[in-house]
C-alpha positions as a Markdown table, in Angstrom:
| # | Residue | x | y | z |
|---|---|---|---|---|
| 1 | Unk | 21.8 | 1.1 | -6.0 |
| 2 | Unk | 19.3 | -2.2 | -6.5 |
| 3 | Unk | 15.5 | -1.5 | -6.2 |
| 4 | Unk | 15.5 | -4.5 | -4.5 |
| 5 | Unk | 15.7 | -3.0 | -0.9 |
| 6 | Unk | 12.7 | -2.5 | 1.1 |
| 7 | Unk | 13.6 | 0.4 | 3.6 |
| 8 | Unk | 11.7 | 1.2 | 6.9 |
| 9 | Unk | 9.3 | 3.7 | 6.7 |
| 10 | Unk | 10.8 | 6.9 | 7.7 |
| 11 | Unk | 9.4 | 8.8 | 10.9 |
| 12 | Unk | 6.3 | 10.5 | 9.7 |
| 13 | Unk | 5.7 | 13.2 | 10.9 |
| 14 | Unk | 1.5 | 13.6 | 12.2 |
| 15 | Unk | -0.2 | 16.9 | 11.2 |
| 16 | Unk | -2.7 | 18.7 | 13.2 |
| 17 | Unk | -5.8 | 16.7 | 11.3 |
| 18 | Unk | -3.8 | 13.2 | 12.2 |
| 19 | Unk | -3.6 | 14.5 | 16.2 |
| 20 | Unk | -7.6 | 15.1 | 15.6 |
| 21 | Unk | -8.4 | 12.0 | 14.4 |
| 22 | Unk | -6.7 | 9.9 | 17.2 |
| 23 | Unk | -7.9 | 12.0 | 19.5 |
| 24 | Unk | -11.6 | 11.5 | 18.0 |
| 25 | Unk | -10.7 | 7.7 | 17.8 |
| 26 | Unk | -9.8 | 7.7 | 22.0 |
| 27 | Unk | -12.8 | 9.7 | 22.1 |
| 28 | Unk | -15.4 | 7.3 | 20.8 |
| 29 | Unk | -13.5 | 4.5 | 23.1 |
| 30 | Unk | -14.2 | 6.3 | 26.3 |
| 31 | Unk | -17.7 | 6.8 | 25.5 |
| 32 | Unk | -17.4 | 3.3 | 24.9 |
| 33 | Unk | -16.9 | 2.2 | 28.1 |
| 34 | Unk | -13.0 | 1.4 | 26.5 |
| 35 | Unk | -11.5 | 4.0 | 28.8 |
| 36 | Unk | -11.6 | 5.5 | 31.8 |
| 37 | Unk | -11.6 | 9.4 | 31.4 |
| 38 | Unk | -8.6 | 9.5 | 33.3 |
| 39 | Unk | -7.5 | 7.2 | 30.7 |
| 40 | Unk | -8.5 | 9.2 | 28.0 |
| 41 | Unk | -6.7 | 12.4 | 29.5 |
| 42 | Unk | -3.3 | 11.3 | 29.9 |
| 43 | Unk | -4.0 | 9.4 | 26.2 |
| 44 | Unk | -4.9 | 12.5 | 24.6 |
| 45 | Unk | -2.2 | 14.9 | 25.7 |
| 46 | Unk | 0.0 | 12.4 | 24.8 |
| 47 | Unk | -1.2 | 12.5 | 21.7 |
| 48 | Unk | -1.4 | 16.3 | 21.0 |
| 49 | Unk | 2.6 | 15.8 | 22.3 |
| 50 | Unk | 3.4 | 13.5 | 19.6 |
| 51 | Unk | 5.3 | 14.5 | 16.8 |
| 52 | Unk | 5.0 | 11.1 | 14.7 |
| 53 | Unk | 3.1 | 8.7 | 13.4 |
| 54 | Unk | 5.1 | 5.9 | 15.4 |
| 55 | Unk | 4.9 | 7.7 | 19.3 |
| 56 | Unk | 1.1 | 7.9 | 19.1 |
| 57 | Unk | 0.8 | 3.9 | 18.3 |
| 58 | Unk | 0.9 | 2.8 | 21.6 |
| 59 | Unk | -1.9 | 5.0 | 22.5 |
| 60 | Unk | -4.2 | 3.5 | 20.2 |
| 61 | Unk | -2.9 | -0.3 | 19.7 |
| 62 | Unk | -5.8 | -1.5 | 22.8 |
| 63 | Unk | -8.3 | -0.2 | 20.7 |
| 64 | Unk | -10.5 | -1.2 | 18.2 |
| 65 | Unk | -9.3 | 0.2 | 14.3 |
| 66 | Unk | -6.0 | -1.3 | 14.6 |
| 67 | Unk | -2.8 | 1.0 | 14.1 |
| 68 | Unk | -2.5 | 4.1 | 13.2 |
| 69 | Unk | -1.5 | 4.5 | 9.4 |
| 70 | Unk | 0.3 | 7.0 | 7.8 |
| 71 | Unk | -1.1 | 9.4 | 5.5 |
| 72 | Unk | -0.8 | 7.9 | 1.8 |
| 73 | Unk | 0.4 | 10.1 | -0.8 |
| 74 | Unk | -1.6 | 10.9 | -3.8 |
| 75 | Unk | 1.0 | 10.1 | -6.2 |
| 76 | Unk | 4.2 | 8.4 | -5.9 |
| 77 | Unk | 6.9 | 7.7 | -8.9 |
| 78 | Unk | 9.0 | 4.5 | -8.5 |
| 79 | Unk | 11.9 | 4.2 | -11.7 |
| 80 | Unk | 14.5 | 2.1 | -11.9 |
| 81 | Unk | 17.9 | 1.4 | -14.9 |
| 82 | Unk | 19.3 | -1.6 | -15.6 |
| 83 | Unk | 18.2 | -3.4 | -12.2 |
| 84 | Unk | 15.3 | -4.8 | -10.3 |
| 85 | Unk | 12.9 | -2.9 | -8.1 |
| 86 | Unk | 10.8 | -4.4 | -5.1 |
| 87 | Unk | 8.3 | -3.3 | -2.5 |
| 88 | Unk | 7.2 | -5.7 | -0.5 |
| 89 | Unk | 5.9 | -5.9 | 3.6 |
| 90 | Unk | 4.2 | -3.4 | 4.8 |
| 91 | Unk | 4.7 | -0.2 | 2.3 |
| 92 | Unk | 1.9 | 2.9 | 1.8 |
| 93 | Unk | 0.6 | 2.7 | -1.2 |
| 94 | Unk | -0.5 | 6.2 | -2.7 |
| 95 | Unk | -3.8 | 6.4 | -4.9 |
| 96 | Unk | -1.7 | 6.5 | -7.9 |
| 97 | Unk | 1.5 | 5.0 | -8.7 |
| 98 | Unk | 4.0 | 5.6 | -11.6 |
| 99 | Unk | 6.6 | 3.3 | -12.6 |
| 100 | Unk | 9.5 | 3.4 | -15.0 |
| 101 | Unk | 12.0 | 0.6 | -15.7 |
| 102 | Unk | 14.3 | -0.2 | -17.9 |
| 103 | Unk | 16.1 | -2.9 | -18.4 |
| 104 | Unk | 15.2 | -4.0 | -15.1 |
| 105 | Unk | 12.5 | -6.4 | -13.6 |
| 106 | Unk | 9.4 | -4.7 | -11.3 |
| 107 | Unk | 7.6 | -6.7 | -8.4 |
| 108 | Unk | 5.3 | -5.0 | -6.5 |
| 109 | Unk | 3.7 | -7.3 | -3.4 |
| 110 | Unk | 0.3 | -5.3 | -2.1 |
| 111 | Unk | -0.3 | -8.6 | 0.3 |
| 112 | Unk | 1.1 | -7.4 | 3.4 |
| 113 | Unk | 0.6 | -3.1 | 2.2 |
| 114 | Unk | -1.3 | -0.1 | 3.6 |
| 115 | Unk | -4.0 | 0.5 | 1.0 |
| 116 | Unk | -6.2 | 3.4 | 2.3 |
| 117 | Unk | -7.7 | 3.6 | -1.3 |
| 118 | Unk | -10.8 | 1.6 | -2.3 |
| 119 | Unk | -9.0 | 2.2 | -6.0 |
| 120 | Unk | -5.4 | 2.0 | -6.6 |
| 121 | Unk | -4.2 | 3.5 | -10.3 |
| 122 | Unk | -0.7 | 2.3 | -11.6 |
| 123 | Unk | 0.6 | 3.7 | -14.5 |
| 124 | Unk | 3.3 | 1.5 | -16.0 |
| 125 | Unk | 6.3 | 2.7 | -18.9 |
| 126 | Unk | 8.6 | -0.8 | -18.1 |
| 127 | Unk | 10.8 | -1.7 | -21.3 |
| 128 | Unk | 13.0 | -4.6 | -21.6 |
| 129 | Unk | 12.0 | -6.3 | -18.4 |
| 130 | Unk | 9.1 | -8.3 | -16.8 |
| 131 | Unk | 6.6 | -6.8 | -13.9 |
| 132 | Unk | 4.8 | -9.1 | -11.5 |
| 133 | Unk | 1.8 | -6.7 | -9.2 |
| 134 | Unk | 1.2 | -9.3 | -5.9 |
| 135 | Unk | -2.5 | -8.3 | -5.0 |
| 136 | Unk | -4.2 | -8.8 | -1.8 |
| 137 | Unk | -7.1 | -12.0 | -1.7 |
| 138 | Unk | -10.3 | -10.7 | -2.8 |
| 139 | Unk | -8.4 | -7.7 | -5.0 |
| 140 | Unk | -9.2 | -7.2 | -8.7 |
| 141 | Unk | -7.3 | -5.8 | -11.2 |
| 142 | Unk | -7.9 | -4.7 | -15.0 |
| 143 | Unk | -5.3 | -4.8 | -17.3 |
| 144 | Unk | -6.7 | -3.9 | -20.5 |
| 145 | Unk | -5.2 | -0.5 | -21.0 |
| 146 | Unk | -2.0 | -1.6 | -20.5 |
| 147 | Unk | -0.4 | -1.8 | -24.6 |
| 148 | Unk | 1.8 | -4.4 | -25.1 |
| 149 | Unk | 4.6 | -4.4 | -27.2 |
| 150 | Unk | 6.7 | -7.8 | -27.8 |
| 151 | Unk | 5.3 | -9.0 | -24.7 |
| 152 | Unk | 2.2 | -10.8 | -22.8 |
| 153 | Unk | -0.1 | -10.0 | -20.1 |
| 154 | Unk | -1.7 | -12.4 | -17.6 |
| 155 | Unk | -4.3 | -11.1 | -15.3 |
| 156 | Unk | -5.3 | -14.5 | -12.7 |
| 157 | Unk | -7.1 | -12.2 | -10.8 |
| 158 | Unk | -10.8 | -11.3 | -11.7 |
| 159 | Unk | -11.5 | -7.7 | -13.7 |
| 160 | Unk | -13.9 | -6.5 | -11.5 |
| 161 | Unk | -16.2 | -7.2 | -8.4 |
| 162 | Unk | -19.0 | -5.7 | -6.6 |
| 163 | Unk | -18.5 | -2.0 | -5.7 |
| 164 | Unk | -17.1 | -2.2 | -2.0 |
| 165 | Unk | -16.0 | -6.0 | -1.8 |
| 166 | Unk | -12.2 | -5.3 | -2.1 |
| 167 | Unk | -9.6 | -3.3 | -3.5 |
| 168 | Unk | -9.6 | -2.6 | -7.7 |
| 169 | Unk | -6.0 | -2.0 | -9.2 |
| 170 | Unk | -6.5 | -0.6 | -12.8 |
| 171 | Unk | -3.4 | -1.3 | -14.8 |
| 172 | Unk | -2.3 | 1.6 | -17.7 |
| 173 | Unk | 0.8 | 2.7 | -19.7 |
| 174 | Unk | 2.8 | -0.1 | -21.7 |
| 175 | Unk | 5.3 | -2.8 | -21.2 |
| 176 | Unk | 8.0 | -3.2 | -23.7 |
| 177 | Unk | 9.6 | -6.3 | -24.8 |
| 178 | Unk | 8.6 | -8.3 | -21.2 |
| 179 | Unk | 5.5 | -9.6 | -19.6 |
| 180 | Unk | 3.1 | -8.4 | -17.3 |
| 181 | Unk | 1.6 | -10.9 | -14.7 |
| 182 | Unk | -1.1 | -9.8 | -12.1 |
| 183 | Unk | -1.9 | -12.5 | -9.5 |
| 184 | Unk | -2.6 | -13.3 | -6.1 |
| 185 | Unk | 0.2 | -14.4 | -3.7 |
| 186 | Unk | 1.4 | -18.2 | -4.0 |
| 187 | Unk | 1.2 | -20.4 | -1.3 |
| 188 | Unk | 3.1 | -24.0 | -0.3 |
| 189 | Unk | 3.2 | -25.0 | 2.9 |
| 190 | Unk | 5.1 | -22.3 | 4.7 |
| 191 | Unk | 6.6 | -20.4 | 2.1 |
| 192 | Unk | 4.5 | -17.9 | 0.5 |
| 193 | Unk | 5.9 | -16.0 | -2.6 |
């Protein structure tokens, strides 16, 4: 099976704390002025109906904060033999992410992801293949605990910015006999890669 498909999120499902929050985020719109309480009723039983992340969107996509995101994972483990892997469109990104390859070629577009950490940790172990990490505009990204072996790194994206101004990827683990390129998405008239 190729890591190059990008499936749909499955249905996640909301926990008590995610029903809160919504709720506390319909909240603050009717004292707002956003609502009308009757509004807000029939919103936030909805809402403690709800069993996912998807059937309480509607409830909220009117209102300010934009949609609802699902909860990110702390850690996630992505590996791949002897083929590509891809993530690309909209994708949660946990806090820390692990990734094995071999033989096999690693893109990972953050352009278009969920990123509900300031500081995003990826831990690479890639051998015989290249990896190319697609960062948001105003990301940074340091790459200098990543060992290379046989290989080179490019970083065209800035080590470090002003606490608060964007999202920081730092970069560890080693790549093997490929290269390692960390760069903000290309752009030419309509095609963006």
């Amino acid at each position: 099976m190729s890591g190059d498909l990008v499936p749909e999120q499955p249905a996640i499902r909301l926990s008590d704390a995610d029903r809160e929050a919504v709720a506390q985020r319909l909240h603050r719109a009717v004292g707002e002025g956003r609502l009308t309480l009757d509004e807000f009723e029939e919103r936030v039983a909805r809402v403690h109906a709800a069993r996912t992340v998807a059937e309480v969107e509607p409830y909220v996509a009117d209102l300010p904060g934009g949609p609802v995101s699902p909860p990110a994972l702390e850690h996630t483990e992505l590996r791949t033999t002897a083929s590509s892997l891809k993530r690309r469109g909209r994708w949660v990104v946990p806090r820390r992410l692990s990734v094995t390859a071999r033989a096999g070629s690693v893109k990972l577009d953050f352009t278009e992801a969920v990123l509900p950490h300031h500081i995003v940790e990826i831990d690479l172990n890639v051998t015989a293949g290249s990896t190319v990490l697609v960062l948001p505009p105003g990301a940074t990204a340091d790459v200098d605990s990543v060992e290379m072996i046989a290989g080179s790194a490019k970083a065209k994206v800035p080590p470090s910015s002003p606490v608060g101004s964007g999202h920081h990827f730092v970069v560890s683990g080693s790549q093997r006999a490929g290269s390692l390129v960390v760069r903000y998405q290309r752009r030419f008239w309509r095609w963006r890669w």
